[in-house]
Every structure is written in C-alpha cells, then in structure tokens.
C-alpha positions as CSV (number, residue, x, y, z in Angstrom):
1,X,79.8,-23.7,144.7
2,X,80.9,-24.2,141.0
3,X,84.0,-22.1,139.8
4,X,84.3,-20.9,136.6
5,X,88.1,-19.3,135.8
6,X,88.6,-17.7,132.5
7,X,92.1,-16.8,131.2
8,X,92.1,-13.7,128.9
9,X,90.5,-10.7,129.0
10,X,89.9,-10.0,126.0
11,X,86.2,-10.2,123.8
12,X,86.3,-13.2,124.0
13,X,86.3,-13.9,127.6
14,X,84.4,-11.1,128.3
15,X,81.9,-12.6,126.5
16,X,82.0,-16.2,128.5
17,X,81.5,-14.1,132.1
18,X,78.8,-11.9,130.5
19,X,76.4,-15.0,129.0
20,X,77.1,-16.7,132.2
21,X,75.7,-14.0,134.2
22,X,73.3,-13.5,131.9
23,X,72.0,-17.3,131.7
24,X,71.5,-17.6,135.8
25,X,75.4,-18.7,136.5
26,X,75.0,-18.2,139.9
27,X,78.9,-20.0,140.9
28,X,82.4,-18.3,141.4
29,X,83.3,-16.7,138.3
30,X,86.9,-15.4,138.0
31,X,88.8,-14.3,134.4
32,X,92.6,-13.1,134.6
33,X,93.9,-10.9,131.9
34,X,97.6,-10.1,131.4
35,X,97.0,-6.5,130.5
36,X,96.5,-3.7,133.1
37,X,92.7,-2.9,131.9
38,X,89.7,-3.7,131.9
39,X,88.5,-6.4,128.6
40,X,87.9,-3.5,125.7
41,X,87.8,-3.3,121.8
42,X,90.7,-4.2,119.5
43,X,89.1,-3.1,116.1
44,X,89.2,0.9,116.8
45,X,92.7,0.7,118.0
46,X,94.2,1.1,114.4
47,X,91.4,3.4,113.4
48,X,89.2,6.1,115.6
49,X,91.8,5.2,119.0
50,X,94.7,6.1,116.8
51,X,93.2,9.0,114.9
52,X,92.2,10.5,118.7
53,X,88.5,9.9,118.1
54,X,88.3,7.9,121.2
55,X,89.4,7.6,123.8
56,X,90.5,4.5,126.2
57,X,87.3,4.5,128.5
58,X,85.3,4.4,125.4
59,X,86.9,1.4,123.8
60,X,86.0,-0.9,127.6
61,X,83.5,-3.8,126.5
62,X,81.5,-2.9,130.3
63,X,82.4,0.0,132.5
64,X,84.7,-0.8,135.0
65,X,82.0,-1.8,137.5
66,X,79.8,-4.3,135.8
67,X,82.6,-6.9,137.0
68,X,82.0,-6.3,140.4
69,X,78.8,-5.9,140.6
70,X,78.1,-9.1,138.8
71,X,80.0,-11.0,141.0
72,X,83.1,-11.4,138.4
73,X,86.5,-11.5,140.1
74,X,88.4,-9.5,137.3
75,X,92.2,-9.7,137.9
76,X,94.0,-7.5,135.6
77,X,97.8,-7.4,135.1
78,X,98.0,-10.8,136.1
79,X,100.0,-14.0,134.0
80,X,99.4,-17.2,134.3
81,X,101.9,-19.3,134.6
82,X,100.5,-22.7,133.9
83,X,97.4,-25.2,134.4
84,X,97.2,-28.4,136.0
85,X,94.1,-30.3,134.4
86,X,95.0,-33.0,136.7
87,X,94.4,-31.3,140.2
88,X,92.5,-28.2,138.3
89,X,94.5,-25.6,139.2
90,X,95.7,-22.4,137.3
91,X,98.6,-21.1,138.6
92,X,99.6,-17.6,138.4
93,X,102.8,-15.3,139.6
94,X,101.2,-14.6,143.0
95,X,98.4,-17.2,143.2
96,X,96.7,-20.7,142.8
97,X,93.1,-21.0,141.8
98,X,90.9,-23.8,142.0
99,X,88.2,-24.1,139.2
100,X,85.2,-26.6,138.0
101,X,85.4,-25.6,134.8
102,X,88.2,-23.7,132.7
103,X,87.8,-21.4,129.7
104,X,91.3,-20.1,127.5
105,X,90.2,-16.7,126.0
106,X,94.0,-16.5,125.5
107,X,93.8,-14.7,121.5
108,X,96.6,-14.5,119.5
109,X,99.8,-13.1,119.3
110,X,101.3,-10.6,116.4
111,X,103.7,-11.9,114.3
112,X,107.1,-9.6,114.6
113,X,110.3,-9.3,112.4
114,X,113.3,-11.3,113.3
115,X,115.6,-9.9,115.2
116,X,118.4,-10.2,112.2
117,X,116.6,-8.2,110.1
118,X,116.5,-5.2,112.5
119,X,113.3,-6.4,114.2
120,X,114.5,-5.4,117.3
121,X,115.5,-1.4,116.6
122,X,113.3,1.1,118.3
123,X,110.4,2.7,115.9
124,X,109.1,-0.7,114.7
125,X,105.7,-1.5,116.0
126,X,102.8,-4.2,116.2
127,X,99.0,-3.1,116.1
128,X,97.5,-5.8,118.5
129,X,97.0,-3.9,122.2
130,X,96.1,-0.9,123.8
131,X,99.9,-0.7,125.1
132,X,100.9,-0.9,121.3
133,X,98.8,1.9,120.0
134,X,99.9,4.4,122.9
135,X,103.3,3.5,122.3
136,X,103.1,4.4,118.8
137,X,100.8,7.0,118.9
138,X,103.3,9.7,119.2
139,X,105.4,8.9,116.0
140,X,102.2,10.0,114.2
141,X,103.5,13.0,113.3
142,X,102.6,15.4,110.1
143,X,105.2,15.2,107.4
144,X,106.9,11.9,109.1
145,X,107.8,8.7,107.0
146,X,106.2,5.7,107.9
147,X,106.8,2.0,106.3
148,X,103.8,-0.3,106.8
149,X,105.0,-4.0,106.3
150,X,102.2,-6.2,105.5
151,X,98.8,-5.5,102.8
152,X,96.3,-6.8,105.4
153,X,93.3,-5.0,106.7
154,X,95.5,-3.9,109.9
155,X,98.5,-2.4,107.4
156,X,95.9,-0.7,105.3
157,X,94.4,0.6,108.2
158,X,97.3,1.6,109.9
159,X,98.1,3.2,106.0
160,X,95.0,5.2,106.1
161,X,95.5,6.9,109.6
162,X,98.9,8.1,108.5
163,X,97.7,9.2,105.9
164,X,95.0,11.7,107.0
165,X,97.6,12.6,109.3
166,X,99.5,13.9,107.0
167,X,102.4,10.9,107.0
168,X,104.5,10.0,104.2
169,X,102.9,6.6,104.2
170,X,105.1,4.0,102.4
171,X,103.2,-0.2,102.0
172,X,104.8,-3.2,100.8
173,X,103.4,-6.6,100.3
174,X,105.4,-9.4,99.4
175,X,102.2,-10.8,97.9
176,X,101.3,-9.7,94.0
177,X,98.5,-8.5,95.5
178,X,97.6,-6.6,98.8
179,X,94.8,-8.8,100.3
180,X,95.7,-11.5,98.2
181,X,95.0,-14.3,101.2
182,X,91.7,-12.8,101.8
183,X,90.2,-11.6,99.2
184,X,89.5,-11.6,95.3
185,X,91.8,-8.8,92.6
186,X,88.1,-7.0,92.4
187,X,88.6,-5.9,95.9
188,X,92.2,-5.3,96.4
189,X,91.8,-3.1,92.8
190,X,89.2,-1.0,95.0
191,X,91.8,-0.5,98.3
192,X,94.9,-0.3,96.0
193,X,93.0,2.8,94.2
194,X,91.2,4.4,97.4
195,X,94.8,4.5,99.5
196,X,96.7,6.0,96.0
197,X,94.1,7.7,95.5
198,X,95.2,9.6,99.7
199,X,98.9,9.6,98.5
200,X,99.9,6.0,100.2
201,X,102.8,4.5,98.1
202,X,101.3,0.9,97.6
203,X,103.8,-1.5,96.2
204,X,103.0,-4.6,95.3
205,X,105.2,-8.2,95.1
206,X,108.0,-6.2,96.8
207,X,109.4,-7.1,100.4
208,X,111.5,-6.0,103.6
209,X,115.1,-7.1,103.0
210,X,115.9,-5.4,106.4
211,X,115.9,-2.0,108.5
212,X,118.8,-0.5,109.6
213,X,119.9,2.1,112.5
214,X,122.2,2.4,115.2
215,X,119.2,2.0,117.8
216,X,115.9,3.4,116.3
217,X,115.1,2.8,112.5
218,X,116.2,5.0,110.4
219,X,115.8,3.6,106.7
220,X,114.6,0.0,105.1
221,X,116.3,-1.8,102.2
222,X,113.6,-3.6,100.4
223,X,113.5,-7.0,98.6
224,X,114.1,-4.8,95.0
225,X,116.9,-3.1,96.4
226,X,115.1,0.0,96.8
227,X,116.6,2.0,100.4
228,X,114.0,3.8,101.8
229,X,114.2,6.8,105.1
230,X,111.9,5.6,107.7
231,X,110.8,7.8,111.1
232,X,109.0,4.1,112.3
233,X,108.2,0.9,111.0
234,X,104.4,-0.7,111.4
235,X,104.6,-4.3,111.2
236,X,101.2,-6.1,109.8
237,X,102.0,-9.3,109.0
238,X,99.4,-11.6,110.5
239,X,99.3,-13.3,113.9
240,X,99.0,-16.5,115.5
241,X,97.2,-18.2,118.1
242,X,98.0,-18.1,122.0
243,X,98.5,-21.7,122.1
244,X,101.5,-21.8,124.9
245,X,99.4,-22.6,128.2
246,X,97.3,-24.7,126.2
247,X,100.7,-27.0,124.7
248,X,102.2,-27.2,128.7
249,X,98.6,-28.1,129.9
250,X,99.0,-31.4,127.5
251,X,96.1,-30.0,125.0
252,X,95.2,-31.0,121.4
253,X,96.8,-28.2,119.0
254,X,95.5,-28.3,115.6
255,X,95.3,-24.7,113.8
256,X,95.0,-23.4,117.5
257,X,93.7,-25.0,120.5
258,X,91.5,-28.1,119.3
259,X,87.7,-27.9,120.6
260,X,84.7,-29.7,119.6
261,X,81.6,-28.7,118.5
262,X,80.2,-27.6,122.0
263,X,83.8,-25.7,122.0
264,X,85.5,-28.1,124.8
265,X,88.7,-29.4,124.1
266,X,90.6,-32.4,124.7
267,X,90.1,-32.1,128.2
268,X,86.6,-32.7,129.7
269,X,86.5,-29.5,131.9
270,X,88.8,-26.9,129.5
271,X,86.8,-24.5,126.5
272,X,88.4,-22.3,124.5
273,X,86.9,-19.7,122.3
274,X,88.0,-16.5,120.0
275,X,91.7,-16.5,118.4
276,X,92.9,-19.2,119.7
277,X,90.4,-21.8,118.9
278,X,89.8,-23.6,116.5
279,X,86.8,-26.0,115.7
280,X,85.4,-28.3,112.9
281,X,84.3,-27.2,109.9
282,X,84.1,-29.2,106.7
283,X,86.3,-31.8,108.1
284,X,89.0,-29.5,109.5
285,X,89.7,-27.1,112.3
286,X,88.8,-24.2,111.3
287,X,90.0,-21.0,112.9
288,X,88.2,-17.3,112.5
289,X,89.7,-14.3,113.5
290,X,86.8,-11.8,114.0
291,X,84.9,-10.2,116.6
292,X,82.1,-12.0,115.8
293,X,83.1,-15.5,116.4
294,X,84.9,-14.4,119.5
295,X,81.6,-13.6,120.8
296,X,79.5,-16.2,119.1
297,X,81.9,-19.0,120.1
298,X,82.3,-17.4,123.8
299,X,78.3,-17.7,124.0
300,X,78.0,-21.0,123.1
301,X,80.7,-22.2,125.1
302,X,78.9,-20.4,128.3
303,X,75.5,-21.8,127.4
304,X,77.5,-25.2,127.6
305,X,79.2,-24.8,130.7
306,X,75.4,-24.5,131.8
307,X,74.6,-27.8,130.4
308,X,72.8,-27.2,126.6
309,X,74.9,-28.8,124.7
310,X,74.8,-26.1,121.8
311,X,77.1,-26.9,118.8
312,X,79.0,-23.9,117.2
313,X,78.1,-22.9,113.8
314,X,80.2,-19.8,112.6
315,X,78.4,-17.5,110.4
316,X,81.4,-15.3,109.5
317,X,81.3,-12.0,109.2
318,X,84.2,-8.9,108.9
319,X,84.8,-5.3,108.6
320,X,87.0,-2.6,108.0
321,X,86.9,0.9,108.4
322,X,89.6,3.2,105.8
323,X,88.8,7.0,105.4
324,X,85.1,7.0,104.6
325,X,85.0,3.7,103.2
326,X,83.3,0.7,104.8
327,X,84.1,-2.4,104.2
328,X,81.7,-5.5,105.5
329,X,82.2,-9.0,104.5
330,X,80.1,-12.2,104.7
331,X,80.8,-15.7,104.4
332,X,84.0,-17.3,103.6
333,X,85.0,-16.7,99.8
334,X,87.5,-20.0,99.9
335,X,87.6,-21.9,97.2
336,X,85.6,-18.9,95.0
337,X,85.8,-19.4,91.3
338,X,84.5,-16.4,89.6
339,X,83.3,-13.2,91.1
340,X,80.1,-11.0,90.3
341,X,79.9,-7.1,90.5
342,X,76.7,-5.3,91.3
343,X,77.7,-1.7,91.3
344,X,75.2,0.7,93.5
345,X,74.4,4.1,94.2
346,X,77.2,6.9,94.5
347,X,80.3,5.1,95.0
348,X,78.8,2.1,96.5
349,X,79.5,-1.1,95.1
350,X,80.1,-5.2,96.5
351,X,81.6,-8.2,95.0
352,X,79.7,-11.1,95.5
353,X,81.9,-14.1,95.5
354,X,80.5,-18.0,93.8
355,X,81.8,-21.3,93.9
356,X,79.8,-22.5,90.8
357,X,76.5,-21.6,91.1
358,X,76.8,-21.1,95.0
359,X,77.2,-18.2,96.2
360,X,79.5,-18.5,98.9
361,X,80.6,-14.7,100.2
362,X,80.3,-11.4,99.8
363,X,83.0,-8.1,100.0
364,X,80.4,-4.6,100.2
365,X,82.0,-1.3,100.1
366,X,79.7,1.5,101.3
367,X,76.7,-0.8,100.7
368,X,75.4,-2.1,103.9
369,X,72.1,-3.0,102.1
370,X,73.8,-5.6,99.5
371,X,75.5,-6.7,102.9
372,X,72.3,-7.2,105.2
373,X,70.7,-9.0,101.8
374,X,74.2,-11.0,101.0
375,X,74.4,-12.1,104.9
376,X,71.0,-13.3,105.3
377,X,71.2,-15.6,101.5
378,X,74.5,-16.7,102.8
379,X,73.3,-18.0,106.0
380,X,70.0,-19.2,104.6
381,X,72.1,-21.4,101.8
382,X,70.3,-19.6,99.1
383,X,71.7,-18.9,96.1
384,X,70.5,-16.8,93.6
385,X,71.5,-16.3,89.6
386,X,75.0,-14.6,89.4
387,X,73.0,-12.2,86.6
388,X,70.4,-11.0,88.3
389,X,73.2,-9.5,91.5
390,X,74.9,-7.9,89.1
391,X,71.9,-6.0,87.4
392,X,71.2,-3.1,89.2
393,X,67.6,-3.1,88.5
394,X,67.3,-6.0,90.8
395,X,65.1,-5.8,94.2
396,X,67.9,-7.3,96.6
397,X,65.4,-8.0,99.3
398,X,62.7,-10.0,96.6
399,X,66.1,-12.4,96.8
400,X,65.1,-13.6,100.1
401,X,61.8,-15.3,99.2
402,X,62.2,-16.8,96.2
C-alpha cells in the first residue's frame, strides 16, 4: 500500500491530505506538524483571533475528527529531524517513517531582531502562530504603548487591533513608504490616512536603532534618534521560507525549495507546496505567500501524486482586513508603470495597476465588485482602456465580453 507522509501542518498540507482523500487516495496517508494543534488559519490571528472575535476551535481548517476518520494519521507536536531520500525515510524525535511519496508543507519562518539590538528582551513579539498570538495577547491592554516594526500588511494589522483597543500604537518603516515592496503610493496614501485617521503614529523612512531594558522592553531608540517608552514590541518584518529539512535532504534551493511545474522537486518522490516553494514563473522561481497558492499549489501537487500530471499556474490573489476596511488584491503589480483610479460608491475605491497598456493587477478597498471584475480580466489576459476603469459611468461587468 502506497504511503503518503506530509511534513507541516499547516494550509498547505492540510490541503495535500484533503485533495488526496478527495481524489480516491485510498494509501497510508500521514502529515506531522510541529505545533500542538490541529492545521488551522493564520490570516485571523492578527485580526478577529487577536481582537477575541474567535476563538481557537473556530480558526481549525477541519474539526479535529475529519483526520481520523479519513484515514489521516495526524501527529501533532512532532519535529522532524531529517529525511533520507535515499532509503525514504523521515525521521523524527521518537520515530522512523517509511513513505512512497513525500510532500514539505514546511511554511516559513518570521524574520526576528538580532539579538544585539535587544531582540532578545521579553515584550518583543512575532505574528506567525497560534502560540505567538496567545503569548501576546495579554499585553493588549487599553492605554498601553505598543511599537509595531515593520509597514507590511501583518504591522498594519497588528496597528489596527491596538488601536481599537485603545493602545498607543506607534509604526515605523524603514522604507519611504509603508507597503512600498508591495504596493503602489496610491494605496499606501489610503492605509497611511485610514490608520492616522484611528490615532496610529505612522512614521515613514524612520527605523529601529535598538530596544533597551533590563529584561522586558521598556523603550526603543529609533534610527532619527527619537527614544520612545514601549510596554511591547511587535516585529513585522517579513519572513522566509522553511528551507532547513529541505538543504540537509540535498534539495535544490532557489527562492525556497525548487519544484517544477507539477510542483516536485529535485528529487523524484519529494513535492513541496505553500511558503516554502517556489516554482517557475517567467523564467524564475517564483515564490507566493498567500493562502491561496498554499491551497492551489497543495491541490495540484495531490492531483499529481495521483498521476495527472497538472502544471501549476498561480493566479494570485491577497487580502487584508483593517477596521472596516477590506482590502483584496489580484494579480502581481511587478513591474507596473502607471496606475489608474476608479473611485466607487461611498468610500469604495481600487487602484488598478498597468504595465503599458496591460493591465496587470489590481488593489480594491471596500469594492469587492471592481475585484470580482479585475480578477476575472486579469486571469482572462484581457485588458481593457486605462480610461474607461477610471470613469465611473463604466459597466465593470460589459468589460468581460468585449
């Protein structure tokens, strides 16, 4: 009987052991996850998890059951130690498994401050797992001074919590620009207003020099010499693939582990999906860290596993939840060269992004009908004149058939 063993419990390899099921797998399937739950959501853990909108149950991918009673051997809590591709082993603190085929669902790891710089102290935290929320979750307290390092989504989520918690909510970017690696100056205009607009201090081109405290954080000296009192520190500074099994196993590393089209790397019988995978696109690897291609890429790679031979073709997509704003993204703005604004109704409004005459993304804010349209031109390769998105009068949906 074929064995399937996935490593990482996360969206990603739930996905896998889902599809496979789904698809008539009817083999060993086992998945190992290093944390002590079941595979759940990341995205709410910085916004209605840490806000006490929901709770842990309600962020599992599947009740606890639909493991076993799918026939998926779920072992949480458990590290693996290391693969051998030759004999097909994983190896683990208390075990060694056999397996036909191997899938890393391994995701990424948060980027933390040095050490030197008072990395280290207590107070200073990372928004990636359950563990990190409820470890923080208590410094959320009205009236406390928070310092949010980082103007990515996850700091100005973080920022907006605090805020309608009643924190004294301090960001800085080292960037000009919050969002400046992921999006154009129309959007982070929009964010930079909406948080000062809840009483975040935004500061812009301005970094960390260091924190400082005997053992918890107590105040950060920043970049412009400005010393600032701090109750805890929220680090949001990027993160980067879980590439470490995948290096000892002897694995191609290129922006992540190195797959192919079907999603199987180097080796014949090891996949890799979500985070920490990359795959080509336009003559690189490309790397997208999103819900959706963790479940996309899982799929395919299950569907392949059960012989299709499906190539991957990302159709990105993104969102972001801050205080009654919703952000959804499609496409890949990269490479963007001028930006068109179609304002809507109320305070709905999206930014439609062109390289030339082709349109290659799109940022909506409150606007999920520009977003459904944008998506569906985006994936279609249709393109239409820059004026007639930014007249309001325009029928979005006539877009689609000309």
């Amino acid at each position: 009987m074929s064995h399937v063993v996935v490593i990482g419990a996360g969206q990603a390899g739930a996905s896998v052991v889902a599809r496979l099921r789904s698809k008539g797998f009817d083999g060993k399937i086992t998945m190992i996850g290093e944390e002590p739950v079941p595979p759940y959501q990341r995205p709410p853990l910085s916004k209605a998890y840490l806000l006490g909108d929901m709770g842990a149950e309600r962020l599992y991918l599947r009740p606890e059951a639909f493991y076993a009673d799918n026939g998926i051997d779920l072992h949480v809590n458990e590290t693996v130690v290391s693969i051998d591709p030759a004999g097909k082993k994983v190896i683990t603190g208390g075990q060694t498994l056999d397996y036909d085929e191997l899938v890393l669902t391994t995701g990424s790891i948060p980027r933390r401050l040095p050490a030197a710089i008072g990395g280290a102290l207590d107070g200073v935290f990372t928004v990636r797992t359950l563990a990190d929320v409820d470890a923080m979750a208590p410094a959320f307290k009205e009236g406390a001074s928070v310092l949010i390092v980082g103007g990515g989504y996850i700091g100005l989520e973080a920022a907006a919590v605090a805020a309608k918690l009643g924190l004294k909510a301090t960001l800085v970017e080292m960037s000009e620009r919050i969002l400046q690696r992921v999006a154009s100056p129309q959007t982070s205009d929009y964010f930079r207003k909406l948080h000062s607009d809840h009483g975040v201090d935004i500061r812009e081109g301005v970094g960390l020099g260091r924190l400082t405290g005997d053992t918890h954080v107590t105040a950060a000296e920043l970049t412009d010499g400005t010393t600032l009192p701090v109750d805890f520190v929220i680090v949001g500074v990027g993160i980067t693939p879980a590439t470490s099994l995948a290096e000892g196993a002897g694995l191609e590393i290129e922006n992540g582990i190195k797959t192919d089209t079907h999603g199987r790397t180097s080796d014949a019988h090891i996949w890799a999906a979500g985070d920490c995978a990359s795959f080509p696109h336009g003559g690189a690897q490309m790397r997208l860290e999103s819900v959706g291609n963790a479940i996309d890429q899982a799929e395919v790679v299950a569907d392949n596993i059960m012989g299709e031979a499906r190539d991957y073709i990302a159709k990105p997509w993104f969102w972001s939840d801050q205080y009654d704003c919703k952000l959804q993204i499609a496409g890949l703005s990269t490479g963007y060269d001028h930006v068109v604004t179609r304002q809507g109704e109320g305070d709905s409004v999206s930014f439609w992004y062109y390289q030339g005459d082709r349109l290659l993304a799109l940022d909506a804010m409150n606007d999920p009908r520009s977003y459904m349209v944008g998506k569906r031109l985006i994936e279609s390769g249709k393109s239409p004149d820059p004026d007639a998105i930014a007249d309001p009068d325009t029928n979005l949906k006539a877009l689609l058939k000309a």
